[in-house]
Rosetta silent file (secondary structure, phi, psi, omega in degrees, C-alpha in Angstrom):
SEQUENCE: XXXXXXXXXXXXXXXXXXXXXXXXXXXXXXXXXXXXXXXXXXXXXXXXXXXXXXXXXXXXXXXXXXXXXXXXXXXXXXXXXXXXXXXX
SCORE:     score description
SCORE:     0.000 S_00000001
   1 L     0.000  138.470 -170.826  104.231   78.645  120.279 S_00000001
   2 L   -92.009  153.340 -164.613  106.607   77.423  117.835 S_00000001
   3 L   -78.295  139.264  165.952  108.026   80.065  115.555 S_00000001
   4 E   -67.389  146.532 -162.698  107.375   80.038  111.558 S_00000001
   5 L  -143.287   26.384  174.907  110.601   78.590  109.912 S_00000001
   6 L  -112.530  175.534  168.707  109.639   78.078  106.043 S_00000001
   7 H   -90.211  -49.948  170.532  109.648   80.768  103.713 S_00000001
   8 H   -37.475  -45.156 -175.454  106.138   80.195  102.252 S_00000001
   9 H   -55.999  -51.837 -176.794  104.878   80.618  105.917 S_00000001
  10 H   -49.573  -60.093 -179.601  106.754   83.615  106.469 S_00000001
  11 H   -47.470  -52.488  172.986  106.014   85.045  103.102 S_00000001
  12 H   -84.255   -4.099  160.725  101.824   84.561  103.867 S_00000001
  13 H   -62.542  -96.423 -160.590  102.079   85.914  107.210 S_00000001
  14 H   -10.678  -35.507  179.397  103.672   88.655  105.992 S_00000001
  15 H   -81.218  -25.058 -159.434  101.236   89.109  103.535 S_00000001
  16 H  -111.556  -22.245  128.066   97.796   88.402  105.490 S_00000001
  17 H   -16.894  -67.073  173.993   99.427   91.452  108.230 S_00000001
  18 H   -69.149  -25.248  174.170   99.251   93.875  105.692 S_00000001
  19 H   -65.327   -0.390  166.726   95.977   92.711  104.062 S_00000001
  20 H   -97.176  -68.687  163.598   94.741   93.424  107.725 S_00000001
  21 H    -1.037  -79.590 -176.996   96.350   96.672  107.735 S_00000001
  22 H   -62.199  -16.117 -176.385   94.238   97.583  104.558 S_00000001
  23 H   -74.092  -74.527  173.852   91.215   96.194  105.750 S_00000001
  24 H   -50.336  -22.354 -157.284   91.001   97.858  108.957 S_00000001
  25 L  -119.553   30.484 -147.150   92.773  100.706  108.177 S_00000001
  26 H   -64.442  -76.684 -179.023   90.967  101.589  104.695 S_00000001
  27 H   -47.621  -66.808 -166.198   90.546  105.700  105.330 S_00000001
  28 H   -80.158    4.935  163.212   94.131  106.383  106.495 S_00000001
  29 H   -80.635  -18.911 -171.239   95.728  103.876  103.198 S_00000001
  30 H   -81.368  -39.734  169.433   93.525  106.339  101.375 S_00000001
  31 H   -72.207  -54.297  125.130   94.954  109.312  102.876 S_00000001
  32 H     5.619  -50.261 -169.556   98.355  108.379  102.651 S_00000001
  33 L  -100.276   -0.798  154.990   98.265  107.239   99.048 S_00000001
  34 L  -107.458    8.070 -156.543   96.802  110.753   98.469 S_00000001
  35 L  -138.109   20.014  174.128   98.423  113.052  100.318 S_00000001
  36 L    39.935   39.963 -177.536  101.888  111.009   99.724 S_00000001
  37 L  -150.347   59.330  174.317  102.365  110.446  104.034 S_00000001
  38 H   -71.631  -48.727  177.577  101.331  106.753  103.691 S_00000001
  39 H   -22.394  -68.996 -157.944  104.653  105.728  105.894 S_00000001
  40 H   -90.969   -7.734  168.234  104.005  108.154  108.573 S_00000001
  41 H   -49.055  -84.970  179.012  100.012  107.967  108.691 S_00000001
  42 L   -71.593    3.776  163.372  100.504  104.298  109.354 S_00000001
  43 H   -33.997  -68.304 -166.325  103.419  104.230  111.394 S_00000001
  44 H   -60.704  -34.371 -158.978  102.053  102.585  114.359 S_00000001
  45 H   -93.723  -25.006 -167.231  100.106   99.699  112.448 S_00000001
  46 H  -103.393   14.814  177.879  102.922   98.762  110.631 S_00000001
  47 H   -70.806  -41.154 -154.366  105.427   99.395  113.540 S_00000001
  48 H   -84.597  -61.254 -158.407  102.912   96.653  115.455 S_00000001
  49 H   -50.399  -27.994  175.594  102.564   94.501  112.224 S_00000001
  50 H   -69.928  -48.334  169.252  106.328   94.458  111.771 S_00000001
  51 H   -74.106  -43.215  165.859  106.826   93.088  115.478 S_00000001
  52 H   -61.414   -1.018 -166.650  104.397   90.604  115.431 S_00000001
  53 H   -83.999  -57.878  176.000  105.954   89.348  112.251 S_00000001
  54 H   -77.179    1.720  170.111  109.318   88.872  114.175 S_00000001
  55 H   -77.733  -48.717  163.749  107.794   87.388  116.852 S_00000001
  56 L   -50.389  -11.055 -155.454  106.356   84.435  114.506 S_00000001
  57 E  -123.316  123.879 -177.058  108.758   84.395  112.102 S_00000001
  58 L   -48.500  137.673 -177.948  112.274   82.262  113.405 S_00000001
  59 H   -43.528  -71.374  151.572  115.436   84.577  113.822 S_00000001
  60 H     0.621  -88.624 -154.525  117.073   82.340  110.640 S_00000001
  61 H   -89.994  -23.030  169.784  114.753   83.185  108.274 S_00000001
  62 H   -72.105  -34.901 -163.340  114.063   86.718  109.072 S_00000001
  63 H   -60.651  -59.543 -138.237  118.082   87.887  108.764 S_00000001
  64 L  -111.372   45.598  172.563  117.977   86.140  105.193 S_00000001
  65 L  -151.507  173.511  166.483  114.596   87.441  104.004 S_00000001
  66 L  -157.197   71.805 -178.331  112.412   90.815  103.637 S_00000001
  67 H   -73.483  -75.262 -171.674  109.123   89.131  103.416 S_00000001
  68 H   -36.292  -25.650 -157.819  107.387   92.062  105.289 S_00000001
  69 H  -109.592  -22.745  146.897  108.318   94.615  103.563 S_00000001
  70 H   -58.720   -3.465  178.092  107.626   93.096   99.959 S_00000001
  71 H   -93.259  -66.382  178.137  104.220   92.485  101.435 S_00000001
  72 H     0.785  -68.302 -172.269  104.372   96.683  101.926 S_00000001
  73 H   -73.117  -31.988 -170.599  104.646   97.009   98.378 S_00000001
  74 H   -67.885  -52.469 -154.049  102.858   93.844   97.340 S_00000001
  75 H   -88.632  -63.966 -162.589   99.854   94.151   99.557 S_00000001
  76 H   -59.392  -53.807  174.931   99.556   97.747  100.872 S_00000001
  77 H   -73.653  -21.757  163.162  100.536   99.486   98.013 S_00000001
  78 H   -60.418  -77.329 -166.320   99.008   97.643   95.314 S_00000001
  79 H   -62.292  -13.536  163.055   96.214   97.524   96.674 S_00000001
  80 L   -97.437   20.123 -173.334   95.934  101.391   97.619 S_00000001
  81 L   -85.844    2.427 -166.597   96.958  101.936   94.193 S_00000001
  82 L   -62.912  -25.321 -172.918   92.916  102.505   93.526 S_00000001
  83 L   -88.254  167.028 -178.882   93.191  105.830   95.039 S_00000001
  84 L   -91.103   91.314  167.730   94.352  109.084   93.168 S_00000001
  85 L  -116.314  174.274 -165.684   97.531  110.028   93.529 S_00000001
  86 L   -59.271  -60.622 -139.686  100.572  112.240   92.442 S_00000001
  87 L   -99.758  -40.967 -154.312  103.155  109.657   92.985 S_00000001
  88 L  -110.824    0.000    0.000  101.817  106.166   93.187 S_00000001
């Protein structure tokens, strides 16, 4: 499979991974963004979302980028800001 190698691509993978994240994973983004342990709640999905990211995304462009992890903030965190929290 050939590997993504633009930054746009990279950048909407990156983005449509975490918007799966939140989708599927709605009750523990909730718990997390209210009980301030989104990181380790979701450790595993975004440990998996983060590898499939580097498998698709060319060697190149991840060392000069941090697409995933502005989609963290972009996607996850945005988008969990609906819940009530302390912090967020």
């Amino acid at each position: 499979m050939k590997q993504i190698s633009t930054p746009e691509e990279a950048r909407r993978l990156a983005r449509t991974i975490l918007s799966d994240i939140v989708l599927y994973n709605a009750a523990k983004v909730k718990e997390g963004i209210e009980k301030d342990s989104l990181f380790e709640v979701l450790s595993d999905e975004l440990a998996e979302g983060r590898k499939y990211y580097d498998n698709m995304v060319a060697p190149a462009l991840r060392g000069d980028t941090n697409f995933f992890n502005e989609a963290v903030i972009d996607v996850l965190l945005k988008q969990g800001g609906k819940h009530k929290s302390d912090i967020w």
